[in-house]
Backbone as CSV, one residue per row, in Angstrom:
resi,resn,N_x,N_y,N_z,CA_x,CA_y,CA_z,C_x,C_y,C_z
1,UNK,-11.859,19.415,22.005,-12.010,17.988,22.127,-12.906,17.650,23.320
2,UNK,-12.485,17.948,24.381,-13.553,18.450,25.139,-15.248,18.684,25.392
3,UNK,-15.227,19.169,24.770,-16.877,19.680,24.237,-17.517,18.707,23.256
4,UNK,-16.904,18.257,22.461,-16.851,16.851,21.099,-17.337,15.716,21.972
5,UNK,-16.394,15.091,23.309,-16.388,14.458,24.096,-17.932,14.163,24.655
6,UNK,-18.237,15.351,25.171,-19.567,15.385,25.832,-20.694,15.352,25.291
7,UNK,-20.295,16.025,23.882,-21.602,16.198,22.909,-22.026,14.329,22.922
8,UNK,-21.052,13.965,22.314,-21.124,12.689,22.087,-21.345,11.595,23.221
9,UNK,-21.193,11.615,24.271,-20.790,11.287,25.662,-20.122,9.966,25.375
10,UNK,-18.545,10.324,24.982,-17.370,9.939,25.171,-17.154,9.869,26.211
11,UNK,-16.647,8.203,27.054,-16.485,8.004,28.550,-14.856,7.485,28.669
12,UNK,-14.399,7.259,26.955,-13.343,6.461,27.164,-12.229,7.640,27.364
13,UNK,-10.940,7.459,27.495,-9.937,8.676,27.540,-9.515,8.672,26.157
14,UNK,-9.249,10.346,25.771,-8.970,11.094,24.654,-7.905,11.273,24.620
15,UNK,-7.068,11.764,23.295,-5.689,12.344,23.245,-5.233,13.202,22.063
16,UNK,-4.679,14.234,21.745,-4.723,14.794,20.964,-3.029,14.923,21.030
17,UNK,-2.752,14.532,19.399,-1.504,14.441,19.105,-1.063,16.049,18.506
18,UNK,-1.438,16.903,19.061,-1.160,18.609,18.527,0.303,18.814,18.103
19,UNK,1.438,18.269,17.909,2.682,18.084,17.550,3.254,17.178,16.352
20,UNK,2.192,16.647,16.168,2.364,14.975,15.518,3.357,14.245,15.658
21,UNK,4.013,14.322,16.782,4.768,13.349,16.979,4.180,11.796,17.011
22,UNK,2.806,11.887,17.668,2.324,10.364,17.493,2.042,9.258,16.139
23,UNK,1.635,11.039,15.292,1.183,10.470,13.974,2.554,10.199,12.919
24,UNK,3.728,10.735,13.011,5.088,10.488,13.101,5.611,9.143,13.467
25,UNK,5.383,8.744,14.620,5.412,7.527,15.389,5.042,6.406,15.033
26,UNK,3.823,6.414,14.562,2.683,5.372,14.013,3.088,5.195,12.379
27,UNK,4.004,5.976,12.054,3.959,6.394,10.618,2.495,6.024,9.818
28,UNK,1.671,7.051,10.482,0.007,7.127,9.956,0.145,8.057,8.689
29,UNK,-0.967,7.069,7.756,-0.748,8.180,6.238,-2.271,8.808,6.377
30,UNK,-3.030,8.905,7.348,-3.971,9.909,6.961,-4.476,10.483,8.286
31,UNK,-5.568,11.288,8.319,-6.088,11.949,9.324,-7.309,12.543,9.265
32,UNK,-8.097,12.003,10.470,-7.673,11.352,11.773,-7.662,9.801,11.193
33,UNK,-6.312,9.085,12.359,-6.212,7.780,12.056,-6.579,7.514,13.560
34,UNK,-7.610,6.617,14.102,-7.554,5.895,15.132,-6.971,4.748,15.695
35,UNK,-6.587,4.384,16.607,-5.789,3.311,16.838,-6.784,2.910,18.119
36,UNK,-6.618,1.713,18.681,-6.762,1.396,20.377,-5.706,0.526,20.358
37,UNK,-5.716,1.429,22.042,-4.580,0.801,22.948,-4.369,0.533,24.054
38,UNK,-4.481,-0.818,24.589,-5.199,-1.049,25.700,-4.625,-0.763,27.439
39,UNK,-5.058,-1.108,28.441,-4.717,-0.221,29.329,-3.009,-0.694,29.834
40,UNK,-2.614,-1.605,29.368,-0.844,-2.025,29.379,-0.239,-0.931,28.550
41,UNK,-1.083,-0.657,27.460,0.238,0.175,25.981,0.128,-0.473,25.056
42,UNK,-0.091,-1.425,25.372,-0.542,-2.404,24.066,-1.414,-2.044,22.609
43,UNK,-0.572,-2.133,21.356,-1.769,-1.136,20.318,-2.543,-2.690,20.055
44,UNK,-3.736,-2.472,20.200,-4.691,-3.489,19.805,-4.515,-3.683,17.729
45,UNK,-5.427,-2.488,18.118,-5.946,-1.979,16.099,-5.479,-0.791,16.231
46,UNK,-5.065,-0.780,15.110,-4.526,0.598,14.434,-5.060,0.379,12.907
47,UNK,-5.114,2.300,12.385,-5.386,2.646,11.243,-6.931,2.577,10.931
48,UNK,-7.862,2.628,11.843,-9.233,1.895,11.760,-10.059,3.065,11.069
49,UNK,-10.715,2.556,10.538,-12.133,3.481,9.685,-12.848,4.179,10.825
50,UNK,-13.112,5.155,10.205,-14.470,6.138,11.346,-15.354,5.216,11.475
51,UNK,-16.028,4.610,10.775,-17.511,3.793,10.838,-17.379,2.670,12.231
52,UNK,-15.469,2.265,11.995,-15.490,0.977,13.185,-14.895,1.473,14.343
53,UNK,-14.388,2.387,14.585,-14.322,2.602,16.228,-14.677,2.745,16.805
54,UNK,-15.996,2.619,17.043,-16.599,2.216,18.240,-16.853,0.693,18.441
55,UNK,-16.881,-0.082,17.439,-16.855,-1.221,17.577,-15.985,-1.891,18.080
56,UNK,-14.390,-1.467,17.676,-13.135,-1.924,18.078,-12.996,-1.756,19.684
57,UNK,-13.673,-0.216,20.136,-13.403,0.002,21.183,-14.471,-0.634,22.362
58,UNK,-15.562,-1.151,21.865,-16.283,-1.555,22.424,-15.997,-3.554,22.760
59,UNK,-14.974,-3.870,21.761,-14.761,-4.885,21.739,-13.140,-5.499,22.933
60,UNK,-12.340,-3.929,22.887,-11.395,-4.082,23.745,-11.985,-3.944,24.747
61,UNK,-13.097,-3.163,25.207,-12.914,-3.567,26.660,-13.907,-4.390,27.101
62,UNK,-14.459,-5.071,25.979,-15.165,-6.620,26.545,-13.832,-7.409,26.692
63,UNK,-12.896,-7.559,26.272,-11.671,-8.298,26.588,-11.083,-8.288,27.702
64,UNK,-11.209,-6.824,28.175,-10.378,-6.541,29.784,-11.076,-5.347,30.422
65,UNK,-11.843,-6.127,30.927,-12.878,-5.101,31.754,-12.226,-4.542,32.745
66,UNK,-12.752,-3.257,33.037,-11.833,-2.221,33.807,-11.288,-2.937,35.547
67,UNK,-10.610,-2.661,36.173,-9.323,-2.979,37.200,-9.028,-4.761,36.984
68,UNK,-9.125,-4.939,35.897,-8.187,-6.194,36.099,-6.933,-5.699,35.346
């Protein structure tokens, strides 16, 4: 994930549910399912298409720009 990260230059933080407890949690029916969640815990969007996460994520943090 790591290496994925950089290829891409991914700045936001990553997480890898290697247990699936998250995907358990979310009761997500497919994979990979993306979610954002903002810097409270808060799930913004969940279940989002590959094509829109970057959009979603680009849109949360026009909402709450970093240290507020």
């Amino acid at each position: 994930m790591k290496e994925t990260a950089k290829i891409h230059k991914i700045e936001y933080p990553l997480a890898a549910d290697d247990d699936g407890a998250t995907f358990k949690a979310f009761k997500a029916d497919s994979y990979p399912d993306y979610y954002v969640i903002d810097r409270k815990g808060n799930l913004l969007w969940g279940d989002i298409v590959n094509s829109d996460i970057e959009k979603a994520i680009q849109l949360a943090l026009k909402a709450e720009p970093a240290g507020k």
